[in-house]
N, C-alpha and C positions, 0 to 999 in steps of 0.2 A: 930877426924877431921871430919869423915864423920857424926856423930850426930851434930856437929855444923853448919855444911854445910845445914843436913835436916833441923835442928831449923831458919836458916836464911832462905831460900829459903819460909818454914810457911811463917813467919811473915813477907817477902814480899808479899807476896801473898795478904795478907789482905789488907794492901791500895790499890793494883792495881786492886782487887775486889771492894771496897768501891768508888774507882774514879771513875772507869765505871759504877757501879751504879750510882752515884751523875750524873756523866756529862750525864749518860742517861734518868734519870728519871727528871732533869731540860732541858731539851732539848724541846727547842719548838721554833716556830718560828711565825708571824703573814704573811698573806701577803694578799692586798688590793684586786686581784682579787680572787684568788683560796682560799682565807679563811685562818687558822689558821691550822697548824701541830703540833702537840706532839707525844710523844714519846709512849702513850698508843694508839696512831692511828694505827699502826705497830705490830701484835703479833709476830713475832719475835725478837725488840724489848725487848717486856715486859719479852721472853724466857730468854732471853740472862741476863737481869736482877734478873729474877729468879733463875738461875744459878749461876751466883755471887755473889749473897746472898749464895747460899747453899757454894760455894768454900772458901769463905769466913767465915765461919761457920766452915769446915769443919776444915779449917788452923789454923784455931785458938783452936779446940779442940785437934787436931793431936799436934799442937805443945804444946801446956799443956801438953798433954798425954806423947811425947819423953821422958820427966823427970821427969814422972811417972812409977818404976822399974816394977808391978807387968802387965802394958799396953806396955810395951816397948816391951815385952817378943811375945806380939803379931805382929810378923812378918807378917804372912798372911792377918790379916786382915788389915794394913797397905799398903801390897802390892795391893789388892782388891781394896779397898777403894781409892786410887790415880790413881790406874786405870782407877777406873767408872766416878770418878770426871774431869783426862783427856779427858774421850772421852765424857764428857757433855760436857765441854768447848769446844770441837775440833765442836760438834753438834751447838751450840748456837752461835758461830762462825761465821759458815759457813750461818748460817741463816740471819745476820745479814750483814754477804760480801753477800749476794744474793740482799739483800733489798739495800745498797747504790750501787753494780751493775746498777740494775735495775732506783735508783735515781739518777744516771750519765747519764747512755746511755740510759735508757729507753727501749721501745719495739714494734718497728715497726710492729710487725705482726701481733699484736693483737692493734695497734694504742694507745699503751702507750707511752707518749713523756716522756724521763728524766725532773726530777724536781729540778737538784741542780742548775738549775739558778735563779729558781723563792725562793728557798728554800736553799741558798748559807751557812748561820749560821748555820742552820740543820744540812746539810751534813757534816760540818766541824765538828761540834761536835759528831755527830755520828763518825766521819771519828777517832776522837781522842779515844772516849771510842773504837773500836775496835784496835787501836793498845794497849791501855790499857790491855784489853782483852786478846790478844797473847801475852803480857809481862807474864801475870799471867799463862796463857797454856803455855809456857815455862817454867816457872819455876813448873809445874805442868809435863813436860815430863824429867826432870830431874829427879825430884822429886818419877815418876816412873820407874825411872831404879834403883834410890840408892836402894829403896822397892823391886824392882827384885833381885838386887844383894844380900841384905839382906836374902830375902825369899829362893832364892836358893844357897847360899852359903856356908849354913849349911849340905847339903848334900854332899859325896866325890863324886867324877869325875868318870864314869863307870870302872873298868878294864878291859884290854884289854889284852888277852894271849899274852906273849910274844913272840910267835910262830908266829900271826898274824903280829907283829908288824915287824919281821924281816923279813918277804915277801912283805912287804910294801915298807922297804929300799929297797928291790932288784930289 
């Protein structure tokens, strides 16, 4: 159960990578006064694209691998590895909710005005690959607990004297 559960969560993983890339690296917009936007104007953007390639990458090797016995065996590095990839996704993320923040409300104190009025298509597409994005870090924070549970549930549970235990009731 829990092997199929990790093998589907992979291989969602992979389109909701591949959308967010697509809808982010076509993401552009023209506009008549302030010029033309894309999605390479932006380095966090480009991060966050970067990193869905690698999650995406990453999903698709991991899940090959589940049904590979002599790779399966590696727990820890499974455990590792969904880790680091969670908290690239939680990083690329947040970079990304900074930047349409900022193209909503803008920044009066350094006299940055928001731009999703003039830039309305942008924003929504951006707006769409980031919830793409936390679909896939979702299932990426699942994904690192089955790996937890995996990694440590080979070991037994500490002992505790008996002696302690029945001062605890009292």
């Amino acid at each position: 159960m829990l092997k199929l559960l990790d093998f589907s969560l992979r291989l969602s993983v992979i389109p909701l990578s591949v959308a967010t890339i697509w809808l982010t690296v076509t993401n552009k917009q023209d506009n008549s006064i302030y010029g033309d936007l894309k999605y390479s104007d932006l380095t966090g953007l480009k991060y966050m694209v970067f990193i869905s390639g690698i999650c995406a990458s990453y999903a698709f090797i991991a899940a090959v691998s589940t049904w590979i016995r002599c790779i399966v065996t590696k727990t820890w590095l499974f455990f590792v590895s969904d880790q680091i990839v969670a908290y690239l996704m939680v990083t690329s993320g947040t970079a990304v909710l900074e930047i349409l923040y900022l193209a909503y409300n803008g920044d009066r104190e350094v006299s940055w005005s928001e731009a999703c009025t003039s830039y309305g298509k942008f924003c929504y597409r951006m707006k769409l690959a980031v919830i793409l994005h936390a679909l896939a870090l979702s299932c990426f924070i699942i994904l690192a607990v089955i790996s937890a549970y995996r990694a440590f549930s080979i070991f037994e549970p500490p002992l505790v004297p008996s002696k302690v235990v029945e001062e605890d009731r009292a």
